[in-house]
VEXVEXGU-840373 format. One record per atom (N, C-alpha, C, O): residue number from 1; residue in one letter; y, x, z. Coordinates in steps of 0.1 Angstrom, whole numbers, plus 5000, padded with zeros to 4 digits. Atoms other than C-alpha are relative to their C-alpha. Layout:
<pts>
pos code north east up
NUM A Y X Z
...
</pts>
This chain:
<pts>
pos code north east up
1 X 5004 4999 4986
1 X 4235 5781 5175
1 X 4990 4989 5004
1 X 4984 4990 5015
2 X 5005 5010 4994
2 X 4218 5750 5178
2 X 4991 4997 4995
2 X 4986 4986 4999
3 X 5013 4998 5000
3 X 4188 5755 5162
3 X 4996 5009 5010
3 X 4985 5007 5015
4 X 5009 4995 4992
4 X 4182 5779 5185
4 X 4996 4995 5019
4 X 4986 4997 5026
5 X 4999 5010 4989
5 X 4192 5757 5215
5 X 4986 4992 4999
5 X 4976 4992 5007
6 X 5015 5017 5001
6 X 4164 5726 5200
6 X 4987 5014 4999
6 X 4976 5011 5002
7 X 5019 4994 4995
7 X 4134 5758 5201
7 X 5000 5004 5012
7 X 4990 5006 5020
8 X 5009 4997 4978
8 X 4140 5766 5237
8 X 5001 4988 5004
8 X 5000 4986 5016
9 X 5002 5014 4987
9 X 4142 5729 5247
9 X 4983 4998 4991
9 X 4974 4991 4997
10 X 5015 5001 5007
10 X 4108 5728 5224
10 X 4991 5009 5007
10 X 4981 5005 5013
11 X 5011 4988 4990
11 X 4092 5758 5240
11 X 5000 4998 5021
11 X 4991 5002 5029
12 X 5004 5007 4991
12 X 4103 5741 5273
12 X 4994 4987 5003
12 X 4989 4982 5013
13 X 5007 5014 4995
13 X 4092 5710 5269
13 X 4984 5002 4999
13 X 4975 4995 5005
14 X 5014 4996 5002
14 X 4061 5726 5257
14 X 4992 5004 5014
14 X 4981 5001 5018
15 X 5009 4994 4987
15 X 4057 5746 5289
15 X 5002 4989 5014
15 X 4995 4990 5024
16 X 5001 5014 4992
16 X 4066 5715 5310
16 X 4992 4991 4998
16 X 4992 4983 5007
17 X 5010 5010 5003
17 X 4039 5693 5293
17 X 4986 5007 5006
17 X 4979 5002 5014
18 X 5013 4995 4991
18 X 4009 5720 5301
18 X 5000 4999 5017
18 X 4992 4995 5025
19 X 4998 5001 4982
19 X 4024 5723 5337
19 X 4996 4992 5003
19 X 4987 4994 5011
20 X 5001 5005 4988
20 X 4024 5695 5348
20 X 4980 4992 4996
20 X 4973 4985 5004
21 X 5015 5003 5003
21 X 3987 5687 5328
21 X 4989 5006 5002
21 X 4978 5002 5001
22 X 5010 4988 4998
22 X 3972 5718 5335
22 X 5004 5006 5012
22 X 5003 5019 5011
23 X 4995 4994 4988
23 X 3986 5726 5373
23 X 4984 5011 5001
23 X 4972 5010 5000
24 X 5012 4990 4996
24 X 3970 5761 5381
24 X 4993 5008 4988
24 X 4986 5018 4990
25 X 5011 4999 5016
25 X 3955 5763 5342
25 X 5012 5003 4991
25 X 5023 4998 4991
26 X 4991 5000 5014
26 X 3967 5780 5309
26 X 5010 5008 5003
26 X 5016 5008 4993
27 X 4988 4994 4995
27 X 3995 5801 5326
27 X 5000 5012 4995
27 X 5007 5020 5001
28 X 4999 4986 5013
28 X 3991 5830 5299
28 X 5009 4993 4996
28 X 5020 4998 4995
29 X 4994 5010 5015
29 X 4003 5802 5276
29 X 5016 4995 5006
29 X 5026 4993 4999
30 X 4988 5008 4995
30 X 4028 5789 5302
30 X 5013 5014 4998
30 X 5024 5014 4991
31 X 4988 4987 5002
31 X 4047 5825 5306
31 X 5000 5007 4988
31 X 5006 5018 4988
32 X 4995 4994 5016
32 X 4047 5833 5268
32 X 5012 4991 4999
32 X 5024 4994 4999
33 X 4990 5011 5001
33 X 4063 5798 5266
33 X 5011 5002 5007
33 X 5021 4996 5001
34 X 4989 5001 4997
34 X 4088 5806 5288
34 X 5006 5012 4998
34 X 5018 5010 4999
35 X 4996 4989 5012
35 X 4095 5840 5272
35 X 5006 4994 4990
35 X 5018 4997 4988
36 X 4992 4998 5014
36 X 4103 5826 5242
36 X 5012 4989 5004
36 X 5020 4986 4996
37 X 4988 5009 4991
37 X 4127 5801 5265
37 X 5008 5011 4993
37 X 5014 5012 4982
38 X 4985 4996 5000
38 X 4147 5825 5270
38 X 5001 5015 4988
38 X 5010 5024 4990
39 X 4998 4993 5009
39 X 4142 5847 5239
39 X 5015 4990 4989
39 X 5026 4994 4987
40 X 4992 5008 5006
40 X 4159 5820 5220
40 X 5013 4991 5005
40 X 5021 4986 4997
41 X 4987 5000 4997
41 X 4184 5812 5244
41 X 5010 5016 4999
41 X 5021 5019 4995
42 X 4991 4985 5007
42 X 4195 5850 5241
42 X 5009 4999 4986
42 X 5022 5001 4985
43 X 4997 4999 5012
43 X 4194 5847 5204
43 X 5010 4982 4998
43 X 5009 4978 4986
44 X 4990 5011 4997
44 X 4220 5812 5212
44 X 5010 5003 5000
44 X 5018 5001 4991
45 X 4986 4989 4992
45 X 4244 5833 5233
45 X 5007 5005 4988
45 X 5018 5001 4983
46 X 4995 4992 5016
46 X 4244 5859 5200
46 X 5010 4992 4990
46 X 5022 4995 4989
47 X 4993 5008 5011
47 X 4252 5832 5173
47 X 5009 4996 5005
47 X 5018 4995 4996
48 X 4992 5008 5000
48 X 4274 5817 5192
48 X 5011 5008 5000
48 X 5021 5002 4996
49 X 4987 4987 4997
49 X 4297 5851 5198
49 X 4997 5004 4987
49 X 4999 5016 4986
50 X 5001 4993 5016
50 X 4288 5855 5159
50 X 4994 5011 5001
50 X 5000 5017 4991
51 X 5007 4989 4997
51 X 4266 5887 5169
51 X 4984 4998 4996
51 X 4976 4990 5002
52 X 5013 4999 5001
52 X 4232 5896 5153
52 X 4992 5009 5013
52 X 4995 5019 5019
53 X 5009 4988 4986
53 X 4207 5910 5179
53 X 4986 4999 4997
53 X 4978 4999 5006
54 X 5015 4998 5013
54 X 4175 5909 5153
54 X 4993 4991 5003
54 X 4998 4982 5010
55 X 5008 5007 5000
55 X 4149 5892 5154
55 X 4983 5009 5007
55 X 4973 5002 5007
56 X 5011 4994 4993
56 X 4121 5916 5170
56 X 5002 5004 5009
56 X 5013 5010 5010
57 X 4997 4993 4989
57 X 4115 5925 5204
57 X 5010 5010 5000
57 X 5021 5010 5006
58 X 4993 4986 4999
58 X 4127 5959 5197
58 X 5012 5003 4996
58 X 5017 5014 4997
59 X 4987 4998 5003
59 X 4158 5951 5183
59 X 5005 4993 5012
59 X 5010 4999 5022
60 X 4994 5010 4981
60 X 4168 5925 5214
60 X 5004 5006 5009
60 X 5015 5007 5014
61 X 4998 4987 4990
61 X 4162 5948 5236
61 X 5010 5014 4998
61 X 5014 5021 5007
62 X 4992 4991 5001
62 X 4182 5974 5216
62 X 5017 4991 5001
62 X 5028 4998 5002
63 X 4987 5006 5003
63 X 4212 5951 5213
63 X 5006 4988 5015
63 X 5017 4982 5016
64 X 4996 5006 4985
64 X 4213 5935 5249
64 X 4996 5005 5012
64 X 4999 5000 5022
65 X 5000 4995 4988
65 X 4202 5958 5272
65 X 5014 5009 5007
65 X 5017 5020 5002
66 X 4985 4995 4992
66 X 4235 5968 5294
66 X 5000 5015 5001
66 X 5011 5020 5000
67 X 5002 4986 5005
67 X 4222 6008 5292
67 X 5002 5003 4989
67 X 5010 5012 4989
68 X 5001 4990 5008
68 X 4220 6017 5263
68 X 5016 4996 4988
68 X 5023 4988 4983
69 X 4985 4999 5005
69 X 4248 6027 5245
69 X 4999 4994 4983
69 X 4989 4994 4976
70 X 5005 5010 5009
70 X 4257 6006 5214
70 X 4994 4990 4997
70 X 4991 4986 4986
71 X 5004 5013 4997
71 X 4244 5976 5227
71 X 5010 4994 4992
71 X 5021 4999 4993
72 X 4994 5015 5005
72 X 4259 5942 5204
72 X 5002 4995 5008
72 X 5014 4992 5008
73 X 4995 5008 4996
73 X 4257 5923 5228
73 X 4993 5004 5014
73 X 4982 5002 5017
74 X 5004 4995 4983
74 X 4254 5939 5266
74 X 4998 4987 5011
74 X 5007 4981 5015
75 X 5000 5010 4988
75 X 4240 5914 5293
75 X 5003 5006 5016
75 X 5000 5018 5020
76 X 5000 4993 4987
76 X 4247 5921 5327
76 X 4985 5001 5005
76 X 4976 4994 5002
77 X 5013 4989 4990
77 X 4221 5944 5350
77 X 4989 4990 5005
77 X 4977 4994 5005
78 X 5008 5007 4994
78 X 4205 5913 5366
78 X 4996 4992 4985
78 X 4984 4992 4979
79 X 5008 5006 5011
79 X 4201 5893 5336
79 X 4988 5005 4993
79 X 4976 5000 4991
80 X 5013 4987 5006
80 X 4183 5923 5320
80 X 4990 5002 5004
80 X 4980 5004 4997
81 X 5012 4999 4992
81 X 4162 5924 5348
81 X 4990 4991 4999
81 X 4979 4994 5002
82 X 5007 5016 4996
82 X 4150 5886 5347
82 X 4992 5000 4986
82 X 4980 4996 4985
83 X 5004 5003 5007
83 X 4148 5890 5308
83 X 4988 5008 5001
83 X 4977 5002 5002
84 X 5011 4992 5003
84 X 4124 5923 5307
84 X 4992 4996 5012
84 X 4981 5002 5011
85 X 5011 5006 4993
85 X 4105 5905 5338
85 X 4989 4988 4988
85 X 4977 4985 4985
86 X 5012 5014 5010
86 X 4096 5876 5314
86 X 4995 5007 4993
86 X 4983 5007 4996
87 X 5009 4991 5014
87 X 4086 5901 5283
87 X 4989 5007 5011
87 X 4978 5005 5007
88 X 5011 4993 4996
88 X 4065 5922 5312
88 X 4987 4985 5002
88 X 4975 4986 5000
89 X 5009 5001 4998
89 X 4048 5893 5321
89 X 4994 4990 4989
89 X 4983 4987 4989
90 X 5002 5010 5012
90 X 4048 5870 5288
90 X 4988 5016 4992
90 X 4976 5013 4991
91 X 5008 4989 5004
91 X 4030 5909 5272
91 X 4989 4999 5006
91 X 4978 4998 5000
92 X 5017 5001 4990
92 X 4004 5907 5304
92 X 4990 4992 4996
92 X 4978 4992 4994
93 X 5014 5010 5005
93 X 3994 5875 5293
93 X 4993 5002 4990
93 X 4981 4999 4988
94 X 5011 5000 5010
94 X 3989 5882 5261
94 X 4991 5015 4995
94 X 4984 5017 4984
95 X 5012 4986 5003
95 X 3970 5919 5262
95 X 4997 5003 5010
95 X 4990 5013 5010
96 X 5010 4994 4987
96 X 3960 5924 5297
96 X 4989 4994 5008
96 X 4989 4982 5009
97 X 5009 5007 4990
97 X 3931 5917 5319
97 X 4988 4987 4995
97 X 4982 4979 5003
98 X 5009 5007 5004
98 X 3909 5898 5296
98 X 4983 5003 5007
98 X 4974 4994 5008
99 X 5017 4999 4994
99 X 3874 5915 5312
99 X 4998 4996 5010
99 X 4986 4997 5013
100 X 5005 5012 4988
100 X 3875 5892 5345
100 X 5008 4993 4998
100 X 5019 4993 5004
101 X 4994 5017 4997
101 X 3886 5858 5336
101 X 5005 4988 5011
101 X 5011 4977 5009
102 X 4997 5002 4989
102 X 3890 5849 5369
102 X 5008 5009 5009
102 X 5011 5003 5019
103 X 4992 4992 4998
103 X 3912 5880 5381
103 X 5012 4995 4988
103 X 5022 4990 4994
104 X 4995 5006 5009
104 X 3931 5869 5349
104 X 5006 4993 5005
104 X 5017 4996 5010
105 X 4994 5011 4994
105 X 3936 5835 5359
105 X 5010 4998 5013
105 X 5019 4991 5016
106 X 4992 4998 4986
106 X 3948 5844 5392
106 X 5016 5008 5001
106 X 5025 5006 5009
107 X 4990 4991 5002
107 X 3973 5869 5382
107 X 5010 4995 4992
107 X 5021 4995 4997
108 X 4990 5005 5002
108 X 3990 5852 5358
108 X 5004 4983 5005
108 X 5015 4979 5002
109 X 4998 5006 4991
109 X 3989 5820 5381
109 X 5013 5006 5016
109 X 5019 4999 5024
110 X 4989 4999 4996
110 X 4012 5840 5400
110 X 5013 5006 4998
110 X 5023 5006 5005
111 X 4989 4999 5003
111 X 4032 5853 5377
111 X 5006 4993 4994
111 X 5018 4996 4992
112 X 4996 5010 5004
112 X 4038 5821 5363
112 X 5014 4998 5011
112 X 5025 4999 5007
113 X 4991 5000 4990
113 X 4057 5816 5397
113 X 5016 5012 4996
113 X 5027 5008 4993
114 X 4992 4996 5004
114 X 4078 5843 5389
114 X 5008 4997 4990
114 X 5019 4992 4992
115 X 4994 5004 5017
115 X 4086 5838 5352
115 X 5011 4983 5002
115 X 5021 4981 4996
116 X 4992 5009 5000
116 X 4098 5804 5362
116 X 5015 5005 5006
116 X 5025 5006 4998
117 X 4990 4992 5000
117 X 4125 5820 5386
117 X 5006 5011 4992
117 X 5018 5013 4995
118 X 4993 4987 5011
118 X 4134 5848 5360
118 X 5006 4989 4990
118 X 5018 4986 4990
119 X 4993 5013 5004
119 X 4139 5819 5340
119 X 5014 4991 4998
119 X 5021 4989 4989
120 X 4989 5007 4997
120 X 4162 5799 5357
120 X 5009 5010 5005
120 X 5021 5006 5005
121 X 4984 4993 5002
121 X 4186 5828 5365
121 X 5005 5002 4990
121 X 5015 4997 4985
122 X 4995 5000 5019
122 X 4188 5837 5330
122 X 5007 4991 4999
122 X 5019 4993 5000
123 X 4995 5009 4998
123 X 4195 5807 5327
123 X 5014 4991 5003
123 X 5021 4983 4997
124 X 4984 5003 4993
124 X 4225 5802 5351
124 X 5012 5011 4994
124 X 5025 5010 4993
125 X 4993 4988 5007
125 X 4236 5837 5335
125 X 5006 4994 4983
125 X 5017 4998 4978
126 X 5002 5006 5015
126 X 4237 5822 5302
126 X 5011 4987 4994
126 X 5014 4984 4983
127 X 4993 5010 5001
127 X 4258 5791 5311
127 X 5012 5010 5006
127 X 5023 5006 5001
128 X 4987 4993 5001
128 X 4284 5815 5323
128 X 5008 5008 4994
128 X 5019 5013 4997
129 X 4995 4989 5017
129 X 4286 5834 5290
129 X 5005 4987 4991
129 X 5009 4988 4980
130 X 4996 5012 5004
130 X 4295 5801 5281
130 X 4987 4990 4988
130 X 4988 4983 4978
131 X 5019 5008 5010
131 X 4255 5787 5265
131 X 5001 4988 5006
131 X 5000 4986 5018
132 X 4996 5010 4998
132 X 4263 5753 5263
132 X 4982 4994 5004
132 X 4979 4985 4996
133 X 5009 5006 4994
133 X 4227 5743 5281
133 X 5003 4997 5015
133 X 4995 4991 5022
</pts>
């Protein structure tokens, strides 16, 4: 479990170093970064309940989404929500809206805002599944 703890405090500390050096700038880079926050706190949760939940998107999502039946490890409805918010906009950053760089910048400048709140519920979700963060 605690390798996977020390890469989301790496992938935060990462997206806490651009933040606060790049206020406004880089926020593709910021909301992947905090995607893989809480990819790797997910994959925390798992190990720590001895549960694999793979290692590709597509398994993650088959093995924690609270729908679908045969879920590993089911999160509750809101968590779900917060996680597939980060993957929509951690994906945006990295395949949408490249032909105006300035629509770009602006878009993910505010989904940056988001992604942080999606984030921190996870987050609080996470410490009540017992994720010792």
């Amino acid at each position: 479990m605690q390798r996977f703890l020390d890469q989301a405090a790496h992938n935060q500390d990462f997206h806490d170093s651009i933040d606060a050096t790049f206020q406004g700038k880089y926020c593709d880079w910021k909301n992947t970064a905090l995607f893989y926050v809480a990819i790797h706190l997910m994959k925390g949760l798992a190990h720590h309940r001895g549960i694999d939940i793979g290692s590709s998107h597509q398994e993650i999502e088959k093995n924690v989404n609270p729908d679908r039946h045969g879920a590993k490890m089911r999160i509750s409805k809101g968590a779900w929500s917060d996680y597939k918010s980060l993957f929509r906009y951690s994906h945006a950053a990295r395949y949408d809206g490249f032909s105006n760089p300035s629509t770009f910048q602006t878009l993910r400048s505010l989904e940056h805002r988001e992604c942080t709140l999606h984030l921190q519920n996870l987050k609080k979700y996470l410490k009540t599944q017992g994720l010792p963060i």
